[in-house]
N, C-alpha and C positions, 0 to 999 in steps of 0.2 A: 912638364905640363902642369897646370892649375887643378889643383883638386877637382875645381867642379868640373872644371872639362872631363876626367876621369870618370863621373859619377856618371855625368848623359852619355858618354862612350859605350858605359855597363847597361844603362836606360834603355837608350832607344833602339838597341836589338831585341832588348828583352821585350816593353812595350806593342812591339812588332809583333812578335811572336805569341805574346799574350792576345791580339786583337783577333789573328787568327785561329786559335785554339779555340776561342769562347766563341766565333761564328759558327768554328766547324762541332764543336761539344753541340751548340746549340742544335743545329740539326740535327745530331743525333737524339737529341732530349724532345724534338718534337712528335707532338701526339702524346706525352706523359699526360697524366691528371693527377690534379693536386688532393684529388681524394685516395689516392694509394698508398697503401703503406709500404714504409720499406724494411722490409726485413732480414737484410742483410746487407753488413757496408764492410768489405774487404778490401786491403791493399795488398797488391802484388808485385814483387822484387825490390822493396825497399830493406834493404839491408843497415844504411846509414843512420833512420831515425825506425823507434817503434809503431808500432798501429796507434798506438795510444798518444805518441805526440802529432801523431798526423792528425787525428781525428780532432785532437782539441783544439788543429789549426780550422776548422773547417764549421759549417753550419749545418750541414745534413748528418743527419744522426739516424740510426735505425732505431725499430724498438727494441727496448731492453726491460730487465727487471729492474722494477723501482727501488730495490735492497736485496743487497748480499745476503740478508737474513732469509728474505722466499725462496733463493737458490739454494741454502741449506734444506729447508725443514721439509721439504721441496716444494713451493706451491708453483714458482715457472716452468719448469721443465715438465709439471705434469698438468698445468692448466691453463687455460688462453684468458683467464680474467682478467679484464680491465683493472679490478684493485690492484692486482701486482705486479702490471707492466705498465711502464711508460710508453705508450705508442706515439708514432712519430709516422709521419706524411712527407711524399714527396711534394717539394715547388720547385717544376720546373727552373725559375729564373734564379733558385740558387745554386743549381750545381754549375755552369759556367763561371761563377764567380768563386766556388769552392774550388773547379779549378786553377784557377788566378790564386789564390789564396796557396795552393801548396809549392804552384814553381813560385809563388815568391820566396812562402817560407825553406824551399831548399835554395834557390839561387843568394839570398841571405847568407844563406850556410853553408857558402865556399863550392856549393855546386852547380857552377853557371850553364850545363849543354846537360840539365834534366830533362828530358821529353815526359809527359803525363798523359794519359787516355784513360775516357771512363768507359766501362762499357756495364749498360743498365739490360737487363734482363727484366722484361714485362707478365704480368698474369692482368683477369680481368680487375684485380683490385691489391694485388702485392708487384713490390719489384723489389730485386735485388741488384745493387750498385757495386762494381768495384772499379779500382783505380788502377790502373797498368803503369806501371813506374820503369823508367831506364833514369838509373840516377846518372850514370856518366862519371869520368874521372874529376873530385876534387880540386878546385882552385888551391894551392896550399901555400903557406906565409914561404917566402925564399930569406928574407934577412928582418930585420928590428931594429930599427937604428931612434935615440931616444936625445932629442937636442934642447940644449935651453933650460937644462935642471941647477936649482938654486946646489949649491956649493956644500951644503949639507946634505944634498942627497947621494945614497951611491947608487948610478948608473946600473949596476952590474943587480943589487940587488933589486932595483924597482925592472929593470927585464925579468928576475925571476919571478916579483910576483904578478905581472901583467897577466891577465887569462888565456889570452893568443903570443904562442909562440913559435920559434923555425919550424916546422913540418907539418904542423896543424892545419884543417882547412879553415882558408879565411873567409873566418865567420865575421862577418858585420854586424851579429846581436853581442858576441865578447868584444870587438872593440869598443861598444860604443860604452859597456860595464867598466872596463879598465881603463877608457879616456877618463871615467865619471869616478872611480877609484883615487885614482891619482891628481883629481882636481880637488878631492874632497881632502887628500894628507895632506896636500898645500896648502887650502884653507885653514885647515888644525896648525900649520905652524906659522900664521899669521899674514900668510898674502892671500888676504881677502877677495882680489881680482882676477885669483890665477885663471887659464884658459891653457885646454891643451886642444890642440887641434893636427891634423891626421892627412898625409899626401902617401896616396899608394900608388905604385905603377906596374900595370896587368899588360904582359906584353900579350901579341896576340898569337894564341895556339899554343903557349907555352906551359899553360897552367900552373902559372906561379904568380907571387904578388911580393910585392918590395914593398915595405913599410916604412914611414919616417913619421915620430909625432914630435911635434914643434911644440914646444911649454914656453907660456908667455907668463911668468909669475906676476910681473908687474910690482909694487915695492911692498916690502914686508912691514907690519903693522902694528904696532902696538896699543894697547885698550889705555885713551884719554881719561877723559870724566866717565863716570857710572853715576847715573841717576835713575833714583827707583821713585815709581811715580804710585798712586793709588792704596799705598800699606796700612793708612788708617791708624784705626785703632793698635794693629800690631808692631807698627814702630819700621824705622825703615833700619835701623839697626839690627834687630832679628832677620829682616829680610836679607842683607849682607850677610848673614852670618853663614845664609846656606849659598851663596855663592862661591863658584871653584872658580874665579879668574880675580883677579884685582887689577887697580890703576897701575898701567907702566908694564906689566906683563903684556908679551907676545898675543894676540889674538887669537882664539882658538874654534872653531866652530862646534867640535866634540863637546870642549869645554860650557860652553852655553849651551847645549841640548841637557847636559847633564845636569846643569844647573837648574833647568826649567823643569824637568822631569823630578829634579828634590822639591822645588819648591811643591807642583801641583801635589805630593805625597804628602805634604803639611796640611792634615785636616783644616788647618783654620784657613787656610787660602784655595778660593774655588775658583779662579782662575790666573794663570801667570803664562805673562810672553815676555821676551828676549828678543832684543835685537840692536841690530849692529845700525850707528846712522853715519854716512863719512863725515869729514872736519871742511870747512873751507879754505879754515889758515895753513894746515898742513896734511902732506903725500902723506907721513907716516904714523899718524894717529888715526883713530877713529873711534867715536863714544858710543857707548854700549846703554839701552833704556831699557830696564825692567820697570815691566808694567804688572800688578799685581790687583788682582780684586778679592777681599775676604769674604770668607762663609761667610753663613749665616751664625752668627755667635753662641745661640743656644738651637737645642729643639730635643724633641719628644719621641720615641718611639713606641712602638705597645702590639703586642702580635699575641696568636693563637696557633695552636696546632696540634697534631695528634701522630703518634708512633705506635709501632707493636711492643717497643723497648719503652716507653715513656709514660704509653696511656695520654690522657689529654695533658695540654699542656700551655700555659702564658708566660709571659715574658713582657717585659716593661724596662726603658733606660731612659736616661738623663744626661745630655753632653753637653759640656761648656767648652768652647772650642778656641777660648782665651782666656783662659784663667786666672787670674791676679797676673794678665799683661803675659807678652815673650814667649805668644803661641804654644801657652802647655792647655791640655787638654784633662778635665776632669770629668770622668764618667761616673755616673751610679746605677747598677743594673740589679734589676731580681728577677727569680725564676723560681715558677712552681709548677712543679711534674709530680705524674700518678694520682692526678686529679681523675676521681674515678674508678680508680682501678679496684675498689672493693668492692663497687657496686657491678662493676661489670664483671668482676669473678672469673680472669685469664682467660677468656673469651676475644673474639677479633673484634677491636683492633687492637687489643691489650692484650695479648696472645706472649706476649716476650714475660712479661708483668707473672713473678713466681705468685703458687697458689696459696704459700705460706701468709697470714696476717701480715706479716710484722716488714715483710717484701710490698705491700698493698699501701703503706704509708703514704703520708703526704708527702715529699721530697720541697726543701727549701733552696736556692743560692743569693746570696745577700753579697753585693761586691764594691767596693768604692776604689777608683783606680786614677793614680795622678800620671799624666806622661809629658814627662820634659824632654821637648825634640831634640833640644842643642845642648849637650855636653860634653865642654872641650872644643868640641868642633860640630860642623854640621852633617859628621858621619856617624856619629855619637847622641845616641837618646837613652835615659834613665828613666826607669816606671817603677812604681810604690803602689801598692793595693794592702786592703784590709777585707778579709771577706770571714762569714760563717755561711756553714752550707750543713748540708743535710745528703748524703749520697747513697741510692741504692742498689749494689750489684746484682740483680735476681739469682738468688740460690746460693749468694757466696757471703754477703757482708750486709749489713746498714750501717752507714759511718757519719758520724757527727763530728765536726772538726772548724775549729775558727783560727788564724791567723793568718799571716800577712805575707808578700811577695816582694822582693826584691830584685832588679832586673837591669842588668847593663848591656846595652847593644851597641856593636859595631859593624857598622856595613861595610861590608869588605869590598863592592862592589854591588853594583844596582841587581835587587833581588837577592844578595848573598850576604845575609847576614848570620852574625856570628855571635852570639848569648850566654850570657853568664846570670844562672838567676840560681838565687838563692831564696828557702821557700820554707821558713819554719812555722808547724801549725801543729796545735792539741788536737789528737783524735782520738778517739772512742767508739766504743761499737756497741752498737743499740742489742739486749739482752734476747738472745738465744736467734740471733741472725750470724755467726760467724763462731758456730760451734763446731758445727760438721770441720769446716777449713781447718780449726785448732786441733782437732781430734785425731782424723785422721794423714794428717801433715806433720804433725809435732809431737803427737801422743798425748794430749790434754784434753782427755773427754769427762774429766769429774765436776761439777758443777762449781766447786770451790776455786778450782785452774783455770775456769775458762773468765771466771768473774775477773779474777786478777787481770787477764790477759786483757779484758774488755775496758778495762778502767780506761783513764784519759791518759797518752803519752806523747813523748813528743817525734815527729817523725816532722825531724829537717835535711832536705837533702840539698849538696849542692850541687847545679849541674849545669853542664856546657854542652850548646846545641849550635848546628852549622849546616846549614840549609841555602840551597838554592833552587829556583824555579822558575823555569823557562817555556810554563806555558802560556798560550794564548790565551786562556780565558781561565780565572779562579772557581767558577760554576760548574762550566760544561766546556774544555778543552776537548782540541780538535787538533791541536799541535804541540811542540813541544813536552820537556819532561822537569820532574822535580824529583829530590834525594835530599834527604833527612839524614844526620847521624846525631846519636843523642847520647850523652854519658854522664850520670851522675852517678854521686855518691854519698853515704851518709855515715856517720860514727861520734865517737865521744868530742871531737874538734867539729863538729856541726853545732854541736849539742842533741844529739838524737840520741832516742832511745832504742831505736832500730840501726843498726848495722849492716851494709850491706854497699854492693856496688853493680850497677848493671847499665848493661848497652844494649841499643838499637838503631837499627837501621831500616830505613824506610823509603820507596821511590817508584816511580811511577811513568810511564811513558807513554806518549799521546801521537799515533799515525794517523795522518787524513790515507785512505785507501783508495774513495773515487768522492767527487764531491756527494756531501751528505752523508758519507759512511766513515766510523771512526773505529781503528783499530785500539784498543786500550788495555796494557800491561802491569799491575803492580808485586813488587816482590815486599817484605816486612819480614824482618828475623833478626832474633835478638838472645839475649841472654839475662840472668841475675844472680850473684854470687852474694850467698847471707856471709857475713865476718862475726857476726857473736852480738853478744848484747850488753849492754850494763846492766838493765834490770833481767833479762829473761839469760841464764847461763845455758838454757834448751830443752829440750823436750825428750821425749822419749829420745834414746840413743843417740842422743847429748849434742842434736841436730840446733842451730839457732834458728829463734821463730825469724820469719821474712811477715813481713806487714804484706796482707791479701794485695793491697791496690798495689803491688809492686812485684806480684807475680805475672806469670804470661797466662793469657785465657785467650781464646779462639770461637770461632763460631757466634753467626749474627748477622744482621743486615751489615755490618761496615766490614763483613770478617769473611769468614767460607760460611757461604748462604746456606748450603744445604742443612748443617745445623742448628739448634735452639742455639740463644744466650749463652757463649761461655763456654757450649757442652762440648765442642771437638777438644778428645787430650785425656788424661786423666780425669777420671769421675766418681763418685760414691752413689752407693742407692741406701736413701734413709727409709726405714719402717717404722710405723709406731706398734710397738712393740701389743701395747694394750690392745689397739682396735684390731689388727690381724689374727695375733694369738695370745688370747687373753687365757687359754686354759691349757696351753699344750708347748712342748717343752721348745725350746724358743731356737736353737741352731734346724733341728729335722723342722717346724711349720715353716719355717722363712724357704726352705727350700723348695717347697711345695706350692708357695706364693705365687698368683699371676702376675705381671708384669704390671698391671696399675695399681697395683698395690705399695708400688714402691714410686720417693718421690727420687730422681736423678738429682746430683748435686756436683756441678763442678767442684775440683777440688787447685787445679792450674799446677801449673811446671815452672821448674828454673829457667826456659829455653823455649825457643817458639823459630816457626816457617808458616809461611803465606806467602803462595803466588794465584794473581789473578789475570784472569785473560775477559776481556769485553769486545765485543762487536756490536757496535751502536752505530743504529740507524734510522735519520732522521725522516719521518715521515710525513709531517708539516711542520710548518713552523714553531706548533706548541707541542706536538709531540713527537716523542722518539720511542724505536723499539730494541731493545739488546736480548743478546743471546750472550750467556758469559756458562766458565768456569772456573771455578774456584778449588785451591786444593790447600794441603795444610796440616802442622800438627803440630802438639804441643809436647813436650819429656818431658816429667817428672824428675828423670835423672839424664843431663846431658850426655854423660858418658854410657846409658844404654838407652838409644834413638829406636823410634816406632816410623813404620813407614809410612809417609804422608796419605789422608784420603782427599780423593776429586770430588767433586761435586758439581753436577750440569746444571744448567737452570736459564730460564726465561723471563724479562720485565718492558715493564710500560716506564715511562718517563714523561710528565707534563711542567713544560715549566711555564712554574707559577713568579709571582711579583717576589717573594722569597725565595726563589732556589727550587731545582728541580724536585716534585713530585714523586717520588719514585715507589713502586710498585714490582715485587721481586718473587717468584716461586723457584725453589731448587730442588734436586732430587737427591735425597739420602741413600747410599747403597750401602750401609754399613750391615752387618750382618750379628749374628750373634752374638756377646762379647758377657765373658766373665770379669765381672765385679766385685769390690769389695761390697761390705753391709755395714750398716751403722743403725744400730737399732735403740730407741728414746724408750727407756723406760726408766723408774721412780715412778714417783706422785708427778702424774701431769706431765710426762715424760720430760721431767727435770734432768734428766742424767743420759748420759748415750753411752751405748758397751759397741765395739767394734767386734763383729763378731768372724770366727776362726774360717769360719767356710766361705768363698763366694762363691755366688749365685749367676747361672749363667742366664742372661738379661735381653730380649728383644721386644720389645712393644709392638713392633710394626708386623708380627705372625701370630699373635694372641689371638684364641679361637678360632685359628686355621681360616683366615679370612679366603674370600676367592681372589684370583691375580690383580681383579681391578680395584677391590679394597686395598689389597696393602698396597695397590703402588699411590694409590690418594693418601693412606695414612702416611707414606713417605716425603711426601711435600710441605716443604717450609714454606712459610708466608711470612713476607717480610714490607711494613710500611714503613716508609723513612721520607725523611727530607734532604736534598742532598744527591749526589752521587755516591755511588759505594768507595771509589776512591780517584 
């Protein structure tokens, strides 16, 4: 018998059957009003699918919480507000059709003798609905028989990977994916016309189905002329260049998505299409037209913005988006941060911004950057940059450093690129900002050890990085995940002055949970091994210095929130020796000392862990609300590990034309902790003595606060741009 005859067979009992249901639902649904809420929509004896795919088959919805976040903190379960529910009404004239809608969606899915019944339970202004379900036994596939496959294919494995197989119920949503599967591999190997098409036979009473799909390939194709239309200024030569098919090769349909998808990633080109046109002279050609439209060649950018890390901040660039021809791209960007930060004196929004001077600086970045798309091939791009900058760690460093970047990339695969960049630059360190680090890290706390170390040297490292990223959106994903691993290294074959080698690993993971609510997971943990030095043989106990920006530091808006800048992991508390105890013997006053008397100073570790958890949920379009936590810790020494701290915490999210807004408070539980001291004394506290005793250290109990002060002094505030990760 003819397919179609098969389908009106399966039709017009069902049809039937649906006419009567929806007369008979409807009677029961009359006398409803559309002014009722429903507040309860249950299915009962569906065993085959869950509540949650029935319900997303359907239109009537009850009310519910408008975020997972109000069921935590709890504002649903304990209050009837309209803010944090979505309330929902019954219409009559859709549940007869929501009926219709579920025996479809089961008779679809190999379950043809479903019965359905609603029964609505009424008050003067709520009702509660549910659904009575006899799903009945499964239609289930009896054989798979697959005819008409080109001579390259095997039989045996395109049955394995079809989605409906012997025993399964014959679902009509998987064939119609694995007719569309296997038209699509015939496509990719050059039969541009393939068609599979599909004869079941459902005997009656038997609950079973016989399958046969018929593949009509039609003749296999190879790609004629390429002509690329619209390239412009950038030459149809380049354009070629990022093309994965050529003349005389097989047809591929893969192969042009991926073609079109390298092109659109060519900043110089803002639009590209692909496509196949057939021949009139001949069955087994067929010519392929890229159509391409260029950017715009130059333009201008120039922003503003403010951090708790940054202080005020601008930024200005310059793209040329064909550069002396052959779609390279020349940028020149600057950036000036901790604009302000003196005058608003570590105050919010500058709150990350150390209360030290010399932390409060201007911060410069000056960068000129060439990138050549196509080297070698068009999976292959080279970049050259020349930059000086100015960079401020709060509490750990000021670094002044100018040279240049070198960078070879290989796409392994769309999104999965694989980098080799080599990065030699003079750095230096602005005078009495990376003392503490020196001192008590290495043992170089004399004014004359720390100048040396401060001087200009070279820290070239080289390093290989492999990434991929598989979310849906680079801003604010809502799916998919990304993972980072990174290894470089430096030594006398760099030409570096610092020695050393370390890894990290980084990645992240992005659940949709219900629409509008995102589950989000990141871990980050790494290592660094110092090897020695040419010019530094090492420090106290003949340790080699590690260059500060190449240790691990923790805590911050991008980090474990509940912390300052840096502070989770090893730390030092600096005193000035003069202002505290200007007359009294200096180990017994330091002990006696309040807790703001002292300034805290990251000190960082060979070794680092961060994992984060977020629940983000969207509450309009422009904003969002998370609840996350964060945990994490830094060792000093990897071979003796400290136990990670959590950290709860709450934020806003608005996103703005640059990237989400975001707005973070976290809650510190740390408790007491002994520290080392480093106390600045000389003239002008020129010199720092690390001293014998530490000092057992809590800010957040200082003059015995009551329970509602110190839980406010325990809260971070954190303003960023960006998501945390």
């Amino acid at each position: 018998m003819a397919p179609g005859l098969h389908r009106w067979r399966l039709l017009v009992p069902l049809l039937s059957a649906v006419a009567v249901a929806v007369c008979a639902s409807g009677a029961r649904a009359q006398g409803t009003s559309a002014d009722r809420e429903v507040v309860s929509l249950t299915f009962e004896g569906n065993r085959a699918f869950s509540d949650g795919d029935l319900a997303s088959a359907i239109t009537t919805q009850a009310t519910h919480c408008r975020s997972i976040i109000f069921e935590i903190l709890p504002l649903c379960p304990l209050t009837d507000w309209g803010l944090v529910k979505d309330r929902a009404y019954l219409d009559p004239n859709a549940l007869p059709a929501d009926l219709l809608r579920l025996r479809l969606y089961y008779r679809a899915r190999g379950y043809r003798e479903v019965q359905i019944d609603t029964v609505v339970q009424r008050t003067d202004s709520r009702v509660k609905i549910r659904f009575d379900i006899e799903e009945g036994p499964p239609t289930r596939l009896r054989s798979l028989d697959i005819r008409g496959l080109p001579s390259m294919f095997d039989s045996v494995e395109v049955r394995k990977r079809f989605p409906l197989g012997p025993g399964e119920p014959f679902n009509l949503v998987q064939l119609d994916r694995g007719k569309q599967d296997l038209a699509t591999r015939l496509r990719n190997q050059g039969y541009t016309d393939a068609a599979v098409l599909d004869e079941y036979f459902l005997p009656a009473g038997a609950h079973v189905a016989d399958l046969t799909l018929r593949v009509q390939p039609g003749p296999r194709k190879r790609i004629g002329d390429i002509r690329i239309e619209g390239a412009g200024s950038i030459g149809k030569e380049v354009v070629g260049r990022f093309l994965n098919f050529g003349r005389g090769g097989y047809f591929s349909e893969q192969r042009i998505l991926e073609s079109q998808r390298d092109l659109y990633d060519l900043p110089a080109i803002r639009f590209a299409s692909i496509h196949a046109e057939p021949r009139t002279d001949s069955d087994t050609l067929v010519d392929v037209i890229v159509d391409v439209t260029p950017a715009k060649p130059r333009s201008v950018r120039a922003g503003v913005g403010v951090t708790t890390l940054d202080c005020f901040q601008t930024q200005a660039s310059f793209t040329h988006r064909d550069f002396l021809g052959g779609a390279r791209q020349l940028t020149v960007q600057g950036r000036l941060s901790n604009l302000l930060a003196r005058q608003v004196g570590g105050s919010f929004p500058c709150s990350a911004v150390d209360s030290v001077p010399v932390f409060q600086k201007l911060n410069y970045h000056l960068e000129a950057r060439l990138d050549q798309p196509y080297f070698f091939s068009g999976h292959n791009s080279l970049s050259t940059s020349l930059f000086i900058e100015r960079e401020t760690v709060p509490g750990i460093f000021v670094r002044k450093s100018e040279g240049g970047e070198l960078s070879l990339t290989k796409r392994l695969r769309r999104r999965m690129p694989l980098v080799l960049t080599f990065r030699p630059e003079l750095t230096s360190f602005a005078q009495r900002s990376a003392d503490v680090y020196f001192c008590i890290n290495f043992g170089f706390c004399q004014p004359r050890d720390i100048d040396v170390l401060a001087e200009s040297r070279w820290l070239s490292p080289v390093a290989v990085s492999w990434s991929y990223d598989r979310r849906n959106n680079p801003f604010s994903p809502t799916a998919g995940y990304y993972l980072t691993l990174d290894l470089e290294g430096a030594g006398t074959p760099t030409g570096s002055d610092y020695h050393y080698v370390r890894f990290n690993v980084n990645g992240a993971d992005f659940e949709r949970v219900t629409p509008g609510v995102v589950l989000a997971a990141r871990i980050r943990t790494g290592f660094v091994e110092p090897t020695g030095g040419r010019v530094f043989s090492g420090g106290a106990g003949g340790e080699p210095v590690v260059h500060p920006r190449k240790r691990f530091f923790a805590g911050g808006a991008q980090s474990v929130r509940g912390f300052g800048q840096n502070l989770l992991g090893p730390t030092v508390l600096v005193v000035d020796s003069m202002a505290s105890c200007p007359s009294s013997a200096l180990e017994s006053c330091v002990q006696n000392l309040k807790a703001s008397a002292f300034d805290q100073r990251p000190i960082g570790g060979d070794a680092a862990f961060e994992v984060s958890l977020e629940l983000r949920a969207r509450l309009t379009p422009s904003w969002e609300a998370v609840v996350f936590l964060d945990a994490g810790q830094v060792w000093k020494d990897i071979t003796r590990p400290v136990a990670p701290v959590a950290t709860p915490g709450v934020g806003i999210r608005y996103t703005s034309p640059v990237g989400p807004v975001r707005l973070d408070v976290a809650y510190n539980p740390i408790r007491a902790q002994s520290l080392p001291v480093v106390a600045e004394v000389g003239p002008m506290g020129s010199a720092l003595r690390e001293l014998d005793r530490k000092v057992l250290y809590d800010p957040y109990t200082e003059g015995n606060p009551s329970g509602f002060t110190e839980f406010f002094r325990r809260l971070q505030l954190h303003l960023a741009i960006g998501q945390a990760f």
